[in-house]
Residue frames as a rotation matrix with the C-alpha (Angstrom) as fourth column:
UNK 1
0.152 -0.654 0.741 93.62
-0.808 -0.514 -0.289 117.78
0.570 -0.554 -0.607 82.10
UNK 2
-0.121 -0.453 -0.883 95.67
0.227 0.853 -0.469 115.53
0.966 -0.258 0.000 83.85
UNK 3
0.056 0.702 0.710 95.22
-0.643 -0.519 0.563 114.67
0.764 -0.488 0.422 87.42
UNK 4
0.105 -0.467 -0.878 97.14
0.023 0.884 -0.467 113.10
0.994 0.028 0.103 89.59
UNK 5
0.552 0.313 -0.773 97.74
0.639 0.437 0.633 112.05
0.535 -0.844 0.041 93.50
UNK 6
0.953 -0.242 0.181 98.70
-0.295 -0.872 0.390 114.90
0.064 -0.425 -0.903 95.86
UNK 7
0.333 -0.742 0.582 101.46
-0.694 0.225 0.684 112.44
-0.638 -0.632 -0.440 96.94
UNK 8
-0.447 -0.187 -0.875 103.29
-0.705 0.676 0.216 109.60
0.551 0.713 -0.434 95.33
UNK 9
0.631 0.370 0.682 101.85
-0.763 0.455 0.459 106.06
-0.140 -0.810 0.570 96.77
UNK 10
-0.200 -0.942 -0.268 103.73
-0.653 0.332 -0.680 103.79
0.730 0.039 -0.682 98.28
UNK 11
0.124 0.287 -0.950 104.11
0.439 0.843 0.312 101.41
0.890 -0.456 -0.022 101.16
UNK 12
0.157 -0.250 0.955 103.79
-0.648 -0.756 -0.092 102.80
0.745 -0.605 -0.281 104.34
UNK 13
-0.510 -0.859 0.041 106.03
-0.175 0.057 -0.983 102.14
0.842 -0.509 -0.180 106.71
UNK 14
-0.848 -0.255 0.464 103.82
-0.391 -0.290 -0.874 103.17
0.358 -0.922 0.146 109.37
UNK 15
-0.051 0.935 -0.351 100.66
-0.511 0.278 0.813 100.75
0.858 0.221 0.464 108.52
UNK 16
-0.201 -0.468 -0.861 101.73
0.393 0.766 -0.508 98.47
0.897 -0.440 0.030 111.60
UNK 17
-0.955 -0.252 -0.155 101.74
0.261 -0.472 -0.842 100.93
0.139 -0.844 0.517 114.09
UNK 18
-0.583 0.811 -0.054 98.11
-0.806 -0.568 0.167 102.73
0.105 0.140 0.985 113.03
UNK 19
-0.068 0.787 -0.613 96.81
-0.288 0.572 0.768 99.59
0.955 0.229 0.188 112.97
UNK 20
-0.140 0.181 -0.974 97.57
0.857 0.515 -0.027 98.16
0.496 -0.838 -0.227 116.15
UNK 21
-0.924 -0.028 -0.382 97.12
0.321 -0.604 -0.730 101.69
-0.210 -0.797 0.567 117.98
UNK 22
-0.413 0.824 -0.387 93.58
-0.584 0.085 0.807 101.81
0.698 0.560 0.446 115.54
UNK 23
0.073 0.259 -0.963 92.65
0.558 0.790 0.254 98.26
0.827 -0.556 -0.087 117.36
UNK 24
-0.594 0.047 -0.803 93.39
0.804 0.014 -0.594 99.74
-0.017 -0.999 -0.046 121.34
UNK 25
-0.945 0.323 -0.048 91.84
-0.324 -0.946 0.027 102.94
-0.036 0.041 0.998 120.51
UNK 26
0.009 0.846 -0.534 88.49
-0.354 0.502 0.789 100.79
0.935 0.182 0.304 119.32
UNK 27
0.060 0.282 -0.957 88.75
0.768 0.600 0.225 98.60
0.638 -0.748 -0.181 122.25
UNK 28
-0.986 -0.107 -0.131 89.07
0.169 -0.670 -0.723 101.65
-0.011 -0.735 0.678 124.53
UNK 29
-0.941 0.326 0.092 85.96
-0.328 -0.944 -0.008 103.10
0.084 -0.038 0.996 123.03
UNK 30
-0.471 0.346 -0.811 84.08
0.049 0.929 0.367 99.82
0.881 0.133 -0.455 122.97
UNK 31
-0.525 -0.003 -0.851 84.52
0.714 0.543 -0.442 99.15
0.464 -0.840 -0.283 126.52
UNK 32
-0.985 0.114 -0.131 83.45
-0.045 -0.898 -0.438 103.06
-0.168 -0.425 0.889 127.28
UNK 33
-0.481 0.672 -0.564 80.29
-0.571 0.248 0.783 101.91
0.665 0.698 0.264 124.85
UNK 34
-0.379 0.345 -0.859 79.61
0.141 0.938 0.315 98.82
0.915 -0.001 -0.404 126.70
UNK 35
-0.925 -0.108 -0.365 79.20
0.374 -0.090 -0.923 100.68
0.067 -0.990 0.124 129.96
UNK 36
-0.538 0.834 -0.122 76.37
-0.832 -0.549 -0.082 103.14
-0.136 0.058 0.989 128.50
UNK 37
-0.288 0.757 -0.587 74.83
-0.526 0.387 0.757 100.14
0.800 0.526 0.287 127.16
UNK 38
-0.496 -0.090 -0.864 75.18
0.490 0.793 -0.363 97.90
0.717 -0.603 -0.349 130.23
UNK 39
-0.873 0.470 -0.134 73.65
-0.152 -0.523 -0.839 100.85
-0.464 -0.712 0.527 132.72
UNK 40
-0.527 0.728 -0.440 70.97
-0.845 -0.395 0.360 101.14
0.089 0.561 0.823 129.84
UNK 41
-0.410 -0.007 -0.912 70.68
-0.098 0.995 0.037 96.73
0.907 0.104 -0.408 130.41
UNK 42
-0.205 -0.025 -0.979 70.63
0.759 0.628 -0.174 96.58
0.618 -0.778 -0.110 133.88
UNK 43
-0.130 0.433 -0.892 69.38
0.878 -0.368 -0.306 99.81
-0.461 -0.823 -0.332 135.42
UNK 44
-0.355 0.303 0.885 67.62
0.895 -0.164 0.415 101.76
0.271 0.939 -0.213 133.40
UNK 45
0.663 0.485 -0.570 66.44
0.749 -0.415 0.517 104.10
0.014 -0.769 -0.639 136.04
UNK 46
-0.289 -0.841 -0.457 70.31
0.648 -0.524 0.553 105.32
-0.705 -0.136 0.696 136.92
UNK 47
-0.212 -0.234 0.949 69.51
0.975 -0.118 0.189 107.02
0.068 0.965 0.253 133.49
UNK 48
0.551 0.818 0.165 66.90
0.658 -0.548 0.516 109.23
0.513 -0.176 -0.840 134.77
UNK 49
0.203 -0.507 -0.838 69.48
0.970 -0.013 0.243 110.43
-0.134 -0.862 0.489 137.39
UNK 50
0.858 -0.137 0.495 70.31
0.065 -0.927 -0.370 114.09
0.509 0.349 -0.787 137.28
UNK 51
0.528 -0.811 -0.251 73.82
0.848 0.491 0.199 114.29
-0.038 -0.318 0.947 137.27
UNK 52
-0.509 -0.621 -0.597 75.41
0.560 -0.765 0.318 117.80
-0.653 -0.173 0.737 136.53
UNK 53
-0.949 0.038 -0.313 73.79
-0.130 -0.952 0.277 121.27
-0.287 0.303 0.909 135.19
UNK 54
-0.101 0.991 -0.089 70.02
-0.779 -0.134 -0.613 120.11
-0.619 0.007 0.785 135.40
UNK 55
0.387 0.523 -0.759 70.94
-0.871 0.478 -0.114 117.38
0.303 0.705 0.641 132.93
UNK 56
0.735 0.507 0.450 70.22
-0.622 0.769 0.149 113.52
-0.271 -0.389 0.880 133.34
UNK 57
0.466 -0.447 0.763 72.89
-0.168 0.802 0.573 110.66
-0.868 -0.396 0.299 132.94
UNK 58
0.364 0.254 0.896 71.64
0.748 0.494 -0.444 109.22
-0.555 0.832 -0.010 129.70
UNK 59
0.985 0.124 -0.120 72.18
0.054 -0.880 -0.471 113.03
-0.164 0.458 -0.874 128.15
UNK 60
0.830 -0.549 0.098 75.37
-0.549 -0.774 0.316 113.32
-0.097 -0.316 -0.944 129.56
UNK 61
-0.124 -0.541 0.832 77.02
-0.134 0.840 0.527 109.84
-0.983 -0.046 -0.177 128.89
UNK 62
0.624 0.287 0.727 75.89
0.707 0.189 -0.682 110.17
-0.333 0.939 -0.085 125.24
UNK 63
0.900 -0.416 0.135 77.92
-0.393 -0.904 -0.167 113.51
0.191 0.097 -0.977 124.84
UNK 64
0.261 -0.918 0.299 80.92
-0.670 0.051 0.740 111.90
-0.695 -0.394 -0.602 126.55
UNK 65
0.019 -0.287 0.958 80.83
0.636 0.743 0.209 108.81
-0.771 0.605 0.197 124.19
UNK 66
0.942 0.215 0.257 80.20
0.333 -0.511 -0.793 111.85
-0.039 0.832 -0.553 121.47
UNK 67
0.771 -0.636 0.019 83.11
-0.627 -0.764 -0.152 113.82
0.111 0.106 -0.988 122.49
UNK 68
0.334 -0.742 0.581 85.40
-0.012 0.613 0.790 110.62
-0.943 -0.271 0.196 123.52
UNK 69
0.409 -0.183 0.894 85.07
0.864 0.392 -0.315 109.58
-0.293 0.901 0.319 119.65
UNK 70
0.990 -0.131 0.061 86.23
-0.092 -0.898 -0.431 113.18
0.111 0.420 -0.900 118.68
UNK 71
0.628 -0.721 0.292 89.10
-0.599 -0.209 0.773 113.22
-0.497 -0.660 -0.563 121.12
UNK 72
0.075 -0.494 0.866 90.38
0.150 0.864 0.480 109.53
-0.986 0.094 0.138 120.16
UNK 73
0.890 0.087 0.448 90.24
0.450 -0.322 -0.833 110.85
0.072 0.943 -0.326 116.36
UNK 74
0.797 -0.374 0.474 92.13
-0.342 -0.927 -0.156 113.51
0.498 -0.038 -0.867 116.96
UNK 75
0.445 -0.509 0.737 94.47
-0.664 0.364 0.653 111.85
-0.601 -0.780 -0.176 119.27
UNK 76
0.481 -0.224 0.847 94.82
0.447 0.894 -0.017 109.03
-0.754 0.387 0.531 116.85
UNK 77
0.932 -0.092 0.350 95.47
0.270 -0.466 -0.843 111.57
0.240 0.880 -0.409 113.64
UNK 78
0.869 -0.310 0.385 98.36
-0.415 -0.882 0.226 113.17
0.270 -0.356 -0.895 115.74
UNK 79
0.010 -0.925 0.380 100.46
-0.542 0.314 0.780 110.36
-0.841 -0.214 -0.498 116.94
UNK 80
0.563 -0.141 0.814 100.06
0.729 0.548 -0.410 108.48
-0.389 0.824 0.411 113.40
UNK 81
0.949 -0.113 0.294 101.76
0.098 -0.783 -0.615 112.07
0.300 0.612 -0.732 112.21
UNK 82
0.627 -0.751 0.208 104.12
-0.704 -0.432 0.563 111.91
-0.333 -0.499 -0.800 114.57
UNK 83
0.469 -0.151 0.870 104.88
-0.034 0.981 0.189 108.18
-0.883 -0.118 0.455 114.05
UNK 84
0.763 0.076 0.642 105.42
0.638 0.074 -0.767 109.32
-0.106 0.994 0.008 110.07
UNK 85
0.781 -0.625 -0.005 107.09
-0.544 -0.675 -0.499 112.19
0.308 0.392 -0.867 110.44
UNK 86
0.134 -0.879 0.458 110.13
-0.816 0.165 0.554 110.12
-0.563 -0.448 -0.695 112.60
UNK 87
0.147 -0.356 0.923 110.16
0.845 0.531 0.071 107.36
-0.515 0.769 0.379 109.29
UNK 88
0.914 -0.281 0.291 110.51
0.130 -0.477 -0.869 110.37
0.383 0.833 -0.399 106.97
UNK 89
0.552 -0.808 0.207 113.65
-0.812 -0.577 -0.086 111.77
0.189 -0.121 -0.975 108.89
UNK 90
0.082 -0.587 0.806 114.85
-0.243 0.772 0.587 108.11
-0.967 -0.244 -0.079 109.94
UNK 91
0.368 0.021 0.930 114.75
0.818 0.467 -0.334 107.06
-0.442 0.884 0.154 106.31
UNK 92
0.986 -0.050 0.161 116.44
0.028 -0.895 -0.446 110.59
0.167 0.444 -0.880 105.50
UNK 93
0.511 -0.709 0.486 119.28
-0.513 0.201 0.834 109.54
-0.689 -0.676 -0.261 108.18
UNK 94
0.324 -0.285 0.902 119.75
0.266 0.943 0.202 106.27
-0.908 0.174 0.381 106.69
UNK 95
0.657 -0.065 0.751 119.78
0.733 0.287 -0.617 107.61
-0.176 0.956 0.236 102.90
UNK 96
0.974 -0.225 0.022 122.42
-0.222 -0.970 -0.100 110.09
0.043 0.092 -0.995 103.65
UNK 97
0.581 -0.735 0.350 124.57
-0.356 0.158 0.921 107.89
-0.732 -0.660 -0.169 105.07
């Protein structure tokens, strides 16, 4: 049995865009990164801190860097879709004309 790609491949149009919004998205989470580490560098203590619902910085700044990466996924997945879907219908425009 044959077995072939869901989709045809091709060039995408929209590799430009994903990448460079790929790249600010990284450097967003980077910099969010560099902050846990830097507290973790230079005041290790702060960690200890009890910051909201009985639980401690360090707890709670892991989770956020957990759930940031989710978000920015998810964020990222959504406007690359959008970003495609407006080449499919601009390139629909164009070959109608």
């Amino acid at each position: 049995m044959l077995h072939e790609p869901a989709s045809s491949g091709g060039r995408d149009g929209a590799a430009p865009y994903k990448s460079r919004l790929g790249v600010w998205m990284f450097l967003i989470y980077a910099l969010f990164y560099v902050g846990f580490v830097a507290i973790n560098l230079y005041n290790p203590l702060l960690m200890e801190q009890i910051v909201v619902l009985g639980l401690n910085l360090a707890t709670v700044y892991g989770f956020s860097l957990i759930i940031g990466a989710l978000l920015l996924a998810l964020i990222y997945d959504r406007l690359c879709r959008k970003k495609e879907l407006s080449m499919d219908v601009q390139s629909t425009n164009e070959g109608s004309k």
